[in-house]
N, C-alpha and C positions, 0 to 999 in steps of 0.2 A: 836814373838811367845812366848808364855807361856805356861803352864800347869796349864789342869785344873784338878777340886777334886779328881779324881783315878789317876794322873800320867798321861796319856795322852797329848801328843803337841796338843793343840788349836790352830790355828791360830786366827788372830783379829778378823775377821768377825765374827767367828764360838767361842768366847769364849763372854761368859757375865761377868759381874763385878763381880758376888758373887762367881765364879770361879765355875760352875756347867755347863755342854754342853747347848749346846740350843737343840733345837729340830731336827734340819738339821745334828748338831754333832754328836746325840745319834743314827740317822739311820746309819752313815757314818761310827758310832764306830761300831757297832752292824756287819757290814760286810756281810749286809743280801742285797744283791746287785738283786738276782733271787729268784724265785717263783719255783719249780718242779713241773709237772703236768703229772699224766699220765695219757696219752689220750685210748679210748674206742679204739683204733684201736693197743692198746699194746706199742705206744709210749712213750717215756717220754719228753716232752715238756718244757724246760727249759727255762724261761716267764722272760724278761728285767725288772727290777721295774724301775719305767720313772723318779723317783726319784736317781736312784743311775744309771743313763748315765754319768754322768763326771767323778765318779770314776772308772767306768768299761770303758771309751776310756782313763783313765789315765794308767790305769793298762796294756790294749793295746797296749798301747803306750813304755811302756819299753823293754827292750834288754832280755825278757826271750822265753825260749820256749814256744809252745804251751800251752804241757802237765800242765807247770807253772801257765801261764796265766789262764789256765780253775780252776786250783785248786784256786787261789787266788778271782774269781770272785767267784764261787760256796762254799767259805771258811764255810757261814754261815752251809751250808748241810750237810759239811763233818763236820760238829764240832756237827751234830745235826739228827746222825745216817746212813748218806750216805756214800762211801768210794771209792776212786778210786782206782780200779785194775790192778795190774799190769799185761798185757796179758799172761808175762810165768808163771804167779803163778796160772793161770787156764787153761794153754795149747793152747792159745789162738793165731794162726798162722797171727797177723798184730800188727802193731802199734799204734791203733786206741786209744784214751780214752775210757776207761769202768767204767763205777758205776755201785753200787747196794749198796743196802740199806741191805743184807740179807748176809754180810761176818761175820765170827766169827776166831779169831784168838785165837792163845798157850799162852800157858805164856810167853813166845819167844818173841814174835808178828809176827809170820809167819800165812800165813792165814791158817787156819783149812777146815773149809766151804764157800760155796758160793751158794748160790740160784738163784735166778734170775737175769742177767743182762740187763745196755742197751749198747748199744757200737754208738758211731760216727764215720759210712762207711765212708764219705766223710771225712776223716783227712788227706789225700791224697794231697786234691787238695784245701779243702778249711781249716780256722781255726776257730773252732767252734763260737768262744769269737767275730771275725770280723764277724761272720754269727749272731751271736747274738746282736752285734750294728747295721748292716742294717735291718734284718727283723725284730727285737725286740724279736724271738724267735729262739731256735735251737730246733731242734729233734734228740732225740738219739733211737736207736732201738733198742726194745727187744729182749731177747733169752734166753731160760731156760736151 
């Protein structure tokens, strides 16, 4: 392994000679592994890219929690105005994953406001990230 032009570990396949990613490298850095979609019926629809399946069963595949694992696949949303909420920071009586895209925090970094959420009922029984490698989609649900 090497590094290529920003610093980054390349592996051999994934690095070219002039030391620049290739194409497969530049999605893999990018970290944009899903889609968001919110659907007509108030869901939010968080869509597998068929492209970034080895990194998202790689990511699976390690010794983290859930909570971890969802943040790390969905990394590109949260870097790109989405944020997951922590349930007691909105009174929120489960332990379910929550986003919204509508948090504004202090100077602090405690959150201030929140607008609309979606939450994943089923965190219970299933994990979002393995609900999102079998059907290629998860659904989170809204609630204002």
């Amino acid at each position: 392994m090497g590094e290529d032009a920003i610093g980054a570990k390349a592996s051999k396949h994934h690095a070219r000679t002039d030391g620049f990613p290739t194409q497969e490298r530049q999605v893999s850095m990018s970290g944009k592994y899903t889609e968001f979609e919110k659907q007509a019926n108030g869901k939010l629809r968080i869509v597998l890219l068929p492209e970034a399946r080895a990194e998202v069963e790689e990511i699976a595949s390690r010794e983290l929690d859930a909570d971890s694992r969802l943040a790390e696949t969905i990394e590109w949303q949260l870097s790109n105005g989405w944020s997951l909420v922590r349930p007691e920071d909105i009174g929120a009586l489960t332990e379910a994953p929550i986003l919204s895209e509508e948090v504004d925090y202090d100077d602090h970094g405690n959150l201030d406001t929140v607008g609309t959420v979606y939450w994943y009922p089923q965190y219970d029984v299933s994990d979002p990230i393995g609900q999102l490698l079998t059907n290629g989609s998860v659904e989170f649900v809204r609630v204002e």
